[in-house]
Backbone as ProteinMPNN parsed JSONL, in Angstrom:
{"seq_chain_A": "XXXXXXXXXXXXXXXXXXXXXXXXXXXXXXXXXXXXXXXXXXXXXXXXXXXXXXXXXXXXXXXXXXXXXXXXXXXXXXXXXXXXXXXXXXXXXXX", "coords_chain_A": {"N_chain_A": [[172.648, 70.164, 98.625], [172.136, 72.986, 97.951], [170.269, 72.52, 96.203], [168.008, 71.794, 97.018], [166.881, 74.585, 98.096], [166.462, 75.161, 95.747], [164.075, 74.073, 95.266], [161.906, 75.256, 96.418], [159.822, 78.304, 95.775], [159.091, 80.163, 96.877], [156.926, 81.452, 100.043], [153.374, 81.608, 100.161], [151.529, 83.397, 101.362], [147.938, 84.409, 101.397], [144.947, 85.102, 101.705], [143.535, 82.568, 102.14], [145.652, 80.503, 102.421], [146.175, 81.401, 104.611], [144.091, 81.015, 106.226], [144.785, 78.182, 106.572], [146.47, 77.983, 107.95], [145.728, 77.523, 110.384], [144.993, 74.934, 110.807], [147.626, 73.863, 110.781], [148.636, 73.815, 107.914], [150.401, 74.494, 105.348], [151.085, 76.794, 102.643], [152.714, 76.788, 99.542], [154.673, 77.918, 97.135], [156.185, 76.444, 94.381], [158.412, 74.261, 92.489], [157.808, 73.622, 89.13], [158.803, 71.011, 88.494], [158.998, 69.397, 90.418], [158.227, 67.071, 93.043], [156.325, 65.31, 95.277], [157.983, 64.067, 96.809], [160.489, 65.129, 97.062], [159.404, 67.918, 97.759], [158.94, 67.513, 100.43], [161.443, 66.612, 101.569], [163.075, 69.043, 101.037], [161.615, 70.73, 102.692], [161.489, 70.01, 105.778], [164.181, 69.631, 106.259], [165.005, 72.46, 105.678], [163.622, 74.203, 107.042], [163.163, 72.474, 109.183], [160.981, 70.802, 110.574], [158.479, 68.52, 110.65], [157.054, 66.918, 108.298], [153.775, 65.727, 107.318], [152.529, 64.943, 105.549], [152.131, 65.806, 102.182], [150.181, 67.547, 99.79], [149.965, 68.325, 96.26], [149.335, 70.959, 93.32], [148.593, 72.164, 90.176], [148.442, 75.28, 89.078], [146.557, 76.805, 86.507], [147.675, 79.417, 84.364], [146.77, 82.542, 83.457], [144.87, 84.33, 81.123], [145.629, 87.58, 80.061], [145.823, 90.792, 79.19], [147.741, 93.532, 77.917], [147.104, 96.5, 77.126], [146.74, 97.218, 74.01], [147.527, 93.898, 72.884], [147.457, 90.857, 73.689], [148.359, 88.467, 76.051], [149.649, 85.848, 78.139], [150.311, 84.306, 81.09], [152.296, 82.551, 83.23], [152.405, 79.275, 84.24], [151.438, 77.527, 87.325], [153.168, 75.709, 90.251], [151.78, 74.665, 92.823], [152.04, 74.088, 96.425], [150.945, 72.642, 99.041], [151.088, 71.715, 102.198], [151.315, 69.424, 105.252], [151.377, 69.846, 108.278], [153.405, 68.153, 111.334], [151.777, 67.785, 114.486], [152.202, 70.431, 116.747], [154.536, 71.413, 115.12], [155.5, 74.481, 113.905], [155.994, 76.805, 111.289], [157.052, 80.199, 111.052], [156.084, 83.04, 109.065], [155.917, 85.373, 109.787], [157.463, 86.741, 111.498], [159.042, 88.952, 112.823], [157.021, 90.582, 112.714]], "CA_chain_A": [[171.97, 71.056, 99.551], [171.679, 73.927, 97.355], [169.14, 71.819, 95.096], [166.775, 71.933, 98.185], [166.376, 75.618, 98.792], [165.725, 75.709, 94.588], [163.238, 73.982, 95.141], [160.726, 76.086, 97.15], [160.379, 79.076, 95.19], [158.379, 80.809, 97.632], [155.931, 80.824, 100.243], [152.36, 81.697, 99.42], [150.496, 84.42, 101.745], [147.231, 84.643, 100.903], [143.87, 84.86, 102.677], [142.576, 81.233, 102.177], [146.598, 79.919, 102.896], [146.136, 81.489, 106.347], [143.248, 80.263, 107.564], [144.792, 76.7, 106.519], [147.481, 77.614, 109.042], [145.083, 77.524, 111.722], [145.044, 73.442, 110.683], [148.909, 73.251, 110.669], [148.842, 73.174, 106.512], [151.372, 75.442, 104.682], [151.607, 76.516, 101.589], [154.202, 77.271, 98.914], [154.891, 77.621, 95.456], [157.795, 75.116, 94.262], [159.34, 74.129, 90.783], [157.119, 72.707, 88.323], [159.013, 69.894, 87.889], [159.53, 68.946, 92.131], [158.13, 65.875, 93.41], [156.032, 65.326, 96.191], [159.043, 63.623, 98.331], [161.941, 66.663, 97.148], [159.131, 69.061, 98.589], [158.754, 67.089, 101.229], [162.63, 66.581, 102.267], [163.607, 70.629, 101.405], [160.812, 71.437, 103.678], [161.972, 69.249, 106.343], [165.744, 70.292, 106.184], [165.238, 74.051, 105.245], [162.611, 74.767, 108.573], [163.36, 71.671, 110.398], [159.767, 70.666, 111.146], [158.276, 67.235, 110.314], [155.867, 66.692, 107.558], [152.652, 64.645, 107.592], [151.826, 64.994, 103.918], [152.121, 67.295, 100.958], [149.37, 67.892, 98.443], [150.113, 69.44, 94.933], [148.216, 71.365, 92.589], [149.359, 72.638, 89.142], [148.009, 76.042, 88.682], [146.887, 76.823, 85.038], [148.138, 80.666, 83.605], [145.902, 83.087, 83.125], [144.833, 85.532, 79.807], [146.027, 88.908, 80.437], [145.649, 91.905, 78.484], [148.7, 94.398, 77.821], [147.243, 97.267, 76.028], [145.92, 95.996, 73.143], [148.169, 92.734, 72.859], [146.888, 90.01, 74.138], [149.3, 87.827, 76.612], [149.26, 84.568, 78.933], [150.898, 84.498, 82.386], [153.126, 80.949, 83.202], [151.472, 78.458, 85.02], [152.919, 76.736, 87.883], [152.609, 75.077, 91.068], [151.471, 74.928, 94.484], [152.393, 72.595, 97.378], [150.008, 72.096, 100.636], [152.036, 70.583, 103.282], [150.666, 69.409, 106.513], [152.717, 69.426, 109.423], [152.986, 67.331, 112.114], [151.021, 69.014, 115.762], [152.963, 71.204, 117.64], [155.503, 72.285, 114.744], [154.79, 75.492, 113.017], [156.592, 77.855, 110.443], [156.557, 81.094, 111.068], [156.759, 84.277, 108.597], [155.924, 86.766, 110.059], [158.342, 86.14, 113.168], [159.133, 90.133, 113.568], [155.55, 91.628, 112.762]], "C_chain_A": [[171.388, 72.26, 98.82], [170.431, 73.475, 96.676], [168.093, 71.982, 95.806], [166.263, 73.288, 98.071], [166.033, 76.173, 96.702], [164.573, 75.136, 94.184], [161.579, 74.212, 95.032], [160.973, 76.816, 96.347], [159.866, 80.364, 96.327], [157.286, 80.744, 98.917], [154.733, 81.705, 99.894], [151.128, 82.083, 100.597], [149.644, 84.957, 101.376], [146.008, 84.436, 102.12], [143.491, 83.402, 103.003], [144.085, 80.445, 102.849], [146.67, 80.535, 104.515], [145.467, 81.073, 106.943], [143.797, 78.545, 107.584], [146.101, 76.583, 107.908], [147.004, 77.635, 110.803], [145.082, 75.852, 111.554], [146.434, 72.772, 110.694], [149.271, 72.713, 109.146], [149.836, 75.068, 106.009], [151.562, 75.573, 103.548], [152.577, 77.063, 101.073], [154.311, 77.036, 97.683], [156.135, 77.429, 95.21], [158.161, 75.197, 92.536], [158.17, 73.24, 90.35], [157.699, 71.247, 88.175], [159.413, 69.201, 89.306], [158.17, 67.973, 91.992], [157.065, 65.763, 94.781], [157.384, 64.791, 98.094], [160.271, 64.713, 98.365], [161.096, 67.299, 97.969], [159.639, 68.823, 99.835], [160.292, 67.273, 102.121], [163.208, 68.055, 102.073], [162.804, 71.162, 102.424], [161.428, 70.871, 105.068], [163.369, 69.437, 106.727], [166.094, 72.05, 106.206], [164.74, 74.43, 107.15], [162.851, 74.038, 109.328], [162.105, 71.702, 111.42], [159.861, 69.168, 110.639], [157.024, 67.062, 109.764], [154.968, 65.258, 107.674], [152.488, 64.62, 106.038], [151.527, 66.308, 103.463], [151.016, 66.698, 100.121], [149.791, 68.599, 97.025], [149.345, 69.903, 93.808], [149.202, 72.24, 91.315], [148.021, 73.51, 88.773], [148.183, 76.873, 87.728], [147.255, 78.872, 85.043], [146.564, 80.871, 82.876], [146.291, 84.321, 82.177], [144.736, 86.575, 80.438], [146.448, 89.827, 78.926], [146.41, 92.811, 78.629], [148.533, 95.458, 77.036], [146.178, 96.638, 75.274], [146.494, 94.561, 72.483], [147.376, 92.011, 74.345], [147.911, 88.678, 74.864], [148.632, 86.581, 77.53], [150.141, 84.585, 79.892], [151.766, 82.83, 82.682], [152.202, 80.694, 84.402], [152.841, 77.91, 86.221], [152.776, 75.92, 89.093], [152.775, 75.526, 92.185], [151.727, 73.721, 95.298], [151.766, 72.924, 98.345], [150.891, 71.453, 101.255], [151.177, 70.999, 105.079], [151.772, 68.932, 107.597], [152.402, 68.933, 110.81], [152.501, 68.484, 113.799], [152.226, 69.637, 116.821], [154.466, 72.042, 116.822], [154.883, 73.401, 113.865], [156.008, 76.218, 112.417], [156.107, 79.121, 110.349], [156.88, 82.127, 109.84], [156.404, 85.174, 108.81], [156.037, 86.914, 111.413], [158.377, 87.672, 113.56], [157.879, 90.969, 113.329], [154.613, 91.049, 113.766]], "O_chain_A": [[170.215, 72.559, 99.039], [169.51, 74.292, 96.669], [167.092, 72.362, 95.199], [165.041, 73.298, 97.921], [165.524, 77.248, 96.389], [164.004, 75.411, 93.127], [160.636, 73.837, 94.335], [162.058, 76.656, 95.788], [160.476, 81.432, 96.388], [156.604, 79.728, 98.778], [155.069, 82.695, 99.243], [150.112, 81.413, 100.781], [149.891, 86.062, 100.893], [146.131, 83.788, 103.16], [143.148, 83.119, 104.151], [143.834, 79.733, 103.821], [147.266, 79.957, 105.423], [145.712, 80.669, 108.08], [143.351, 77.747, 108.408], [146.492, 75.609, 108.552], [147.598, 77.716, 111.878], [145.243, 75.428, 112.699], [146.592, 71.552, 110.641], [149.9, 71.679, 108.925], [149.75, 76.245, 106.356], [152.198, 74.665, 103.013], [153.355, 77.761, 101.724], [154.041, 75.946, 97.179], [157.074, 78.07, 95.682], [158.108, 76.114, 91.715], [157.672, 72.34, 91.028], [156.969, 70.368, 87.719], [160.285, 68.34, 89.193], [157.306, 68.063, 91.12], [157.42, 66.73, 95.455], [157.517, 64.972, 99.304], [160.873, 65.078, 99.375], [161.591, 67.489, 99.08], [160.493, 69.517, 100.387], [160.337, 67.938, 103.156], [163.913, 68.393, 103.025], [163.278, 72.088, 103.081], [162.109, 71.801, 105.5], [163.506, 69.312, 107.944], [167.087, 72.655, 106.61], [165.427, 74.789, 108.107], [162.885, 74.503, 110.468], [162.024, 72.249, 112.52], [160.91, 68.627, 110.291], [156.001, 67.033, 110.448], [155.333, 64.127, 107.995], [152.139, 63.473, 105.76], [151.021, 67.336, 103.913], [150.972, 65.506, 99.818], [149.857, 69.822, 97.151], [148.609, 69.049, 93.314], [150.273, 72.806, 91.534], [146.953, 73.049, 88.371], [149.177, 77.586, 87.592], [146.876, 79.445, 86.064], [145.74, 80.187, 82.268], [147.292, 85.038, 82.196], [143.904, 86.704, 81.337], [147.151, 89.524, 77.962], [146.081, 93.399, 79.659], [149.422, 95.704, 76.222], [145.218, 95.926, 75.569], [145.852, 94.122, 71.529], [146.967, 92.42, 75.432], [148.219, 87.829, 74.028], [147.423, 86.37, 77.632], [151.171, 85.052, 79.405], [151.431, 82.004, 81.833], [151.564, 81.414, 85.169], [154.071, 77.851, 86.23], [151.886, 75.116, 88.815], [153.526, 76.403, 92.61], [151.635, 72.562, 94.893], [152.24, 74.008, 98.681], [151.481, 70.53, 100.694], [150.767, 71.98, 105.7], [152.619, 68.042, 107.671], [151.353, 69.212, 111.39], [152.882, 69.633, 114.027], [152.968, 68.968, 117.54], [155.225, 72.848, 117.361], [153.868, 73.21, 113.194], [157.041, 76.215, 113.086], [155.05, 79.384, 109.777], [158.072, 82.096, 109.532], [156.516, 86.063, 107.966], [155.178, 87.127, 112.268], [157.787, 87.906, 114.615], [157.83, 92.091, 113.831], [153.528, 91.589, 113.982]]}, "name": "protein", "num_of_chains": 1, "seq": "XXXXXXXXXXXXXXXXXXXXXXXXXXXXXXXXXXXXXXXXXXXXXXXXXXXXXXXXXXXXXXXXXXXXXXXXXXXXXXXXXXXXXXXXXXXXXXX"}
């Protein structure tokens, strides 16, 4: 059980991830090394909704500048999940 909730690492509030929640799609940034079916079953168990299909995307690290050192940011991933009509995840239940 614990293995589940290390999976998600986060979810992923952003302008373009909100309007996808007008389509019932959710996103979330997970473990590089998760699966499309782990997302799938921590999401599923954690919120207790019912997924239609996850998407994943491995987003590359970007060059960043510290001064005058020159650095790279970790890369990592993203999960899309589409959920089935009428369940939703909320976060921002008290605002």
């Amino acid at each position: 059980m614990d293995e589940l909730y290390k999976i998600i690492e986060k979810p992923l509030i952003t302008e373009k991830s909100n309007d996808l929640i007008e389509g019932n799609r959710v996103c979330f940034r997970v473990r590089k090394d998760a699966n499309k079916v782990k997302i799938k079953e921590a999401i599923e168990k954690i919120f207790e909704v019912t997924v239609v299909d996850v998407n994943t995307l491995n987003v590359k690290g970007k060059n960043r500048r510290f001064g005058r050192n020159i650095g790279k940011t970790k890369g990592w991933k993203k999960a899309m999940v589409q959920l089935k009509d009428g369940d939703k995840i909320d976060f921002f239940e008290g605002a």
